[in-house]
GUZARO-490735 format. One record per residue (C-alpha): x, y, z. Coordinates in steps of 0.05 Angstrom, whole numbers. Example, Ala and Ser with C-alpha at 12.3 -4.5 7.8 and 13.67 -1.06 7.14 Angstrom:
# GUZARO-490735
PT       u       v       w
PT     246     -90     156
PT     273     -21     143
END
This chain:
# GUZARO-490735
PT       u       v       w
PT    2194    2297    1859
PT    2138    2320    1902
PT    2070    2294    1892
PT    2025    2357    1862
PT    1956    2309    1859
PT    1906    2313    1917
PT    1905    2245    1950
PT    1859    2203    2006
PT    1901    2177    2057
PT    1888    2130    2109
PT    1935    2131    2161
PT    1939    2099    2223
PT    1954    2112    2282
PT    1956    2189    2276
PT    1958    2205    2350
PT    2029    2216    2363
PT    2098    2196    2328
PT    2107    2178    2256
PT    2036    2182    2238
PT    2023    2249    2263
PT    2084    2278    2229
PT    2054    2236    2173
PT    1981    2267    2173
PT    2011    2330    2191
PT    2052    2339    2128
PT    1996    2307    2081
PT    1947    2358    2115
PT    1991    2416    2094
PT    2000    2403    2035
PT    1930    2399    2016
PT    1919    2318    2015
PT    1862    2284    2055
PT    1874    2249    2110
PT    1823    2188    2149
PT    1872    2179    2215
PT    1854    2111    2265
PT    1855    2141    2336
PT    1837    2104    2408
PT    1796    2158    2435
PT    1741    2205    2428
PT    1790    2266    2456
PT    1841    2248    2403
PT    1793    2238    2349
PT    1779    2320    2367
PT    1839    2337    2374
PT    1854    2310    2304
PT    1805    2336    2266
PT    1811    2395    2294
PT    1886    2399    2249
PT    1837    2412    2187
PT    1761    2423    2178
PT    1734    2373    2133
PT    1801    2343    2106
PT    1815    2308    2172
PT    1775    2244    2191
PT    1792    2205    2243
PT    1764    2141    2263
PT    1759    2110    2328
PT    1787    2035    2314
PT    1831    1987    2347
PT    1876    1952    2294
PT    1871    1887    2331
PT    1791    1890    2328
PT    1801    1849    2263
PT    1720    1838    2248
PT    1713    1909    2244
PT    1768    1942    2199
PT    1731    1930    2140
PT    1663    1944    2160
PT    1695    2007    2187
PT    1739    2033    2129
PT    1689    2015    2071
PT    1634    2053    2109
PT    1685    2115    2123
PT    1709    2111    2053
PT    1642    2109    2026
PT    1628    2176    2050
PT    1694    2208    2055
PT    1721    2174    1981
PT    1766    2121    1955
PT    1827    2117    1985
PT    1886    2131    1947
PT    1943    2117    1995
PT    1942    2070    2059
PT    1999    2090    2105
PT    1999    2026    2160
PT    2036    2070    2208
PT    2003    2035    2280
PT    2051    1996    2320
PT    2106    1992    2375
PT    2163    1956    2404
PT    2172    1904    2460
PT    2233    1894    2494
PT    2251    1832    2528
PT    2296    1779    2530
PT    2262    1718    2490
PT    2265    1670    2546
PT    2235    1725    2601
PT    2180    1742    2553
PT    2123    1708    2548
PT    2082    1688    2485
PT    2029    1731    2497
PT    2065    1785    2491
PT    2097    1766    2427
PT    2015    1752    2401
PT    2003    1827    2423
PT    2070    1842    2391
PT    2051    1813    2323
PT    1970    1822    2323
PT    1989    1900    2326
PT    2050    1907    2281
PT    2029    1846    2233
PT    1955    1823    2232
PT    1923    1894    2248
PT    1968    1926    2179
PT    1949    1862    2140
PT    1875    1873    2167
PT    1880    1941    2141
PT    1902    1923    2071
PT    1850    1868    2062
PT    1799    1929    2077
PT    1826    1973    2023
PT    1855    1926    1964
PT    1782    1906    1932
PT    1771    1983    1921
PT    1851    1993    1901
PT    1829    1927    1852
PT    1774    1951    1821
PT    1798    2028    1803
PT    1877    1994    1778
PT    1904    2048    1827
PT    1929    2059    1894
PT    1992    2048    1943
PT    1994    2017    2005
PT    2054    2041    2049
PT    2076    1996    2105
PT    2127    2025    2167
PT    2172    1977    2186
PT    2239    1980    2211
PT    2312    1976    2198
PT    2292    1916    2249
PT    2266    1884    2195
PT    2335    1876    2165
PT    2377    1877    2233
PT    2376    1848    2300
PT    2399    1861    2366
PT    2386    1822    2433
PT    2332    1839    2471
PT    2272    1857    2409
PT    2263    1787    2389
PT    2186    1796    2376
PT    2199    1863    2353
PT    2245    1845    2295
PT    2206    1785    2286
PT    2136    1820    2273
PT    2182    1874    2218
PT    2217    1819    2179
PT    2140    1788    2173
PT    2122    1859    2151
PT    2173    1866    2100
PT    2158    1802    2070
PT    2087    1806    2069
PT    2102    1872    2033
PT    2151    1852    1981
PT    2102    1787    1965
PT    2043    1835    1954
PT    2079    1877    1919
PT    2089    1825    1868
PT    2016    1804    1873
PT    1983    1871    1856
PT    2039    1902    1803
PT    1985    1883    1748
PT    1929    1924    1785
PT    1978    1979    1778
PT    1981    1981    1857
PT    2048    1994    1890
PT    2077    1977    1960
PT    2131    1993    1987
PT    2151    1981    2056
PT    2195    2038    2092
PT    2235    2017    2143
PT    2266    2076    2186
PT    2323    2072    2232
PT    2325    2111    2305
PT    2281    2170    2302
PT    2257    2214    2347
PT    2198    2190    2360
PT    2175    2153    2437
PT    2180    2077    2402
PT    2231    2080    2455
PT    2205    2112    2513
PT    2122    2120    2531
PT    2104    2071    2476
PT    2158    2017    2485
PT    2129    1952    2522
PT    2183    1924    2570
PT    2181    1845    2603
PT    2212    1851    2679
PT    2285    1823    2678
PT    2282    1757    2718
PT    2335    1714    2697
PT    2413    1731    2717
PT    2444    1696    2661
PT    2424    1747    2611
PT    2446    1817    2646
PT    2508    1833    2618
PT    2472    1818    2548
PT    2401    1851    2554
PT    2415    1910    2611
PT    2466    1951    2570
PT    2419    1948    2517
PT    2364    1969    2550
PT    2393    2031    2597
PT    2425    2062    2517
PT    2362    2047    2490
PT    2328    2082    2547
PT    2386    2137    2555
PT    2375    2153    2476
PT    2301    2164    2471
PT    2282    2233    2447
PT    2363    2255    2420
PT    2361    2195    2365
PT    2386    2217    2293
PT    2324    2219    2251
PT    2269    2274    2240
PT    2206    2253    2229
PT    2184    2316    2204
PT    2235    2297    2141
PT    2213    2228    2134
PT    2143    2256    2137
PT    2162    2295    2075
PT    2199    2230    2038
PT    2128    2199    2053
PT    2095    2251    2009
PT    2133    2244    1960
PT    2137    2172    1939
PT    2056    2178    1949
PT    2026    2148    1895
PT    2084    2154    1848
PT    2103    2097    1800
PT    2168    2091    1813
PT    2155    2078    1890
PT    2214    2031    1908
PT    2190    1963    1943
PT    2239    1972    1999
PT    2264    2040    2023
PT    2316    2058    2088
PT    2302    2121    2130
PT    2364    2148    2165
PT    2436    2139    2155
PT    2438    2091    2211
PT    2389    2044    2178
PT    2431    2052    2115
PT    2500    2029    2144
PT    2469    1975    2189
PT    2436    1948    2136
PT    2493    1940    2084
PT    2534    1917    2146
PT    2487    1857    2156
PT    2494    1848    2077
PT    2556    1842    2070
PT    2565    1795    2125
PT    2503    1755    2098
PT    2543    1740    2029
PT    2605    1733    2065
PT    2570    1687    2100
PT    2539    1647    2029
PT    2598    1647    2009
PT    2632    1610    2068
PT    2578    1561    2068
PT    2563    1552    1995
PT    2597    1480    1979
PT    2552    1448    2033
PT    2485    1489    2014
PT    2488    1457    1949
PT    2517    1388    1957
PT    2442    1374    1983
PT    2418    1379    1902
PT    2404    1312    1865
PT    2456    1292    1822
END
């Protein structure tokens, strides 16, 4: 069912990818949209898209002190907002032992702390008005693995169960969240925006370099259409019967019930010795 109300959304990263097709879509069909860009050229170019519906705000999600200084004042002018899409983020590749742990800090202050930031700055409004959704991208990563995306899966399992924990937290506010976790799109997550460590250690090339070259050789003719999962977005807006958890892509689909399946097999296989540690 498509969502006929005229909502506020604050999306981020609205530059390129997802969240343009994402502020795109909401733009055309009449919604609001305040967009977090990096630059002063891209906050023109964005709200250029539509006169007076399109806000964007120059913010780094990582400048943590100033998301909510920044998205109360923009609010405050622009209106509540009804739907946060936490859209910002990439991917680093690297095997876990080449990659060092500043990376994986970067990795997670973008894709965890910055979308967590941004909630924080929009739940006390949400709160007080018992209304509002909060929409967080994550990935069929955050279901699945594969070597060479340690930090990457790492930081979308956090975001999936930060999600489904809030979600539980605000039902009685009558917020919803519901984290959407897409499979290979067409997007560049794999190519201009994709953060690679330098291959240094032998041992791991037959895992990590077959990986890499399909990953690489794949970017731009993946599956998905963002212009379709822009559309999905839209409508699960602000509806009450937004699911907690919802796969883009039939990829993400099958993966995911693969890793299912072999979880419970798994339970199963394992379940005399999980609970012989009860008291008796």
């Amino acid at each position: 069912m498509r969502n006929s109300k005229k909502l506020n959304f604050l999306i981020t990263g609205v530059s390129s990818g997802f969240g343009r097709a994402f502020a795109e879509a909401a733009l055309q069909a009449g919604h609001s949209v305040i967009g977090t860009v990096r630059s002063e050229d891209a906050k023109q170019a964005f709200e250029n898209l539509a006169s007076e519906r399109a806000i964007a705000v120059v913010l780094d999600v990582t400048d943590f002190s100033s998301i909510a200084r920044t998205i109360t004042s923009t609010a405050d002018s622009f209106g509540p907002i009804d739907v946060l899409v936490n859209n910002a983020g990439y991917g680093h590749e690297g095997a876990l032992e080449e990659s060092s742990l500043d990376e994986m800090r970067r990795q997670f202050d973008v894709n965890v702390f910055g979308a967590v930031a941004m909630i924080k700055a929009v739940l006390p409004s949400m709160r007080a008005r018992r209304s509002g959704h909060i929409i967080n991208i994550t990935s069929m990563g955050g279901f699945i693995t594969m070597p060479g995306i340690a930090y990457y899966c790492g930081s979308k399992f956090a975001l999936e169960g930060i999600s489904e924990t809030l979600a539980k937290e605000v039902a009685d506010f009558g917020i919803k969240v519901t984290a959407v976790a897409p499979g290979s799109f067409r997007t560049d997550w794999a190519g201009r925006s994709m953060a690679r460590s330098p291959r240094s250690i032998p041992d791991y090339d037959t895992v990590i370099d077959p990986i890499r070259s399909a990953r690489q050789e794949k970017s731009g003719h993946q599956l998905g259409n963002p212009t379709k999962a822009a559309q999905v977005i839209l409508d699960i807006a602000g509806s009450p019967d937004a699911p907690v958890h919802l796969l883009l892509g039939s990829d993400a689909v099958k993966l995911v019930r693969e890793k299912i399946a072999k979880m419970g097999a798994e339970i199963d296989a394992w379940e005399k010795i999980s609970v012989s540690t009860d008291f008796k």
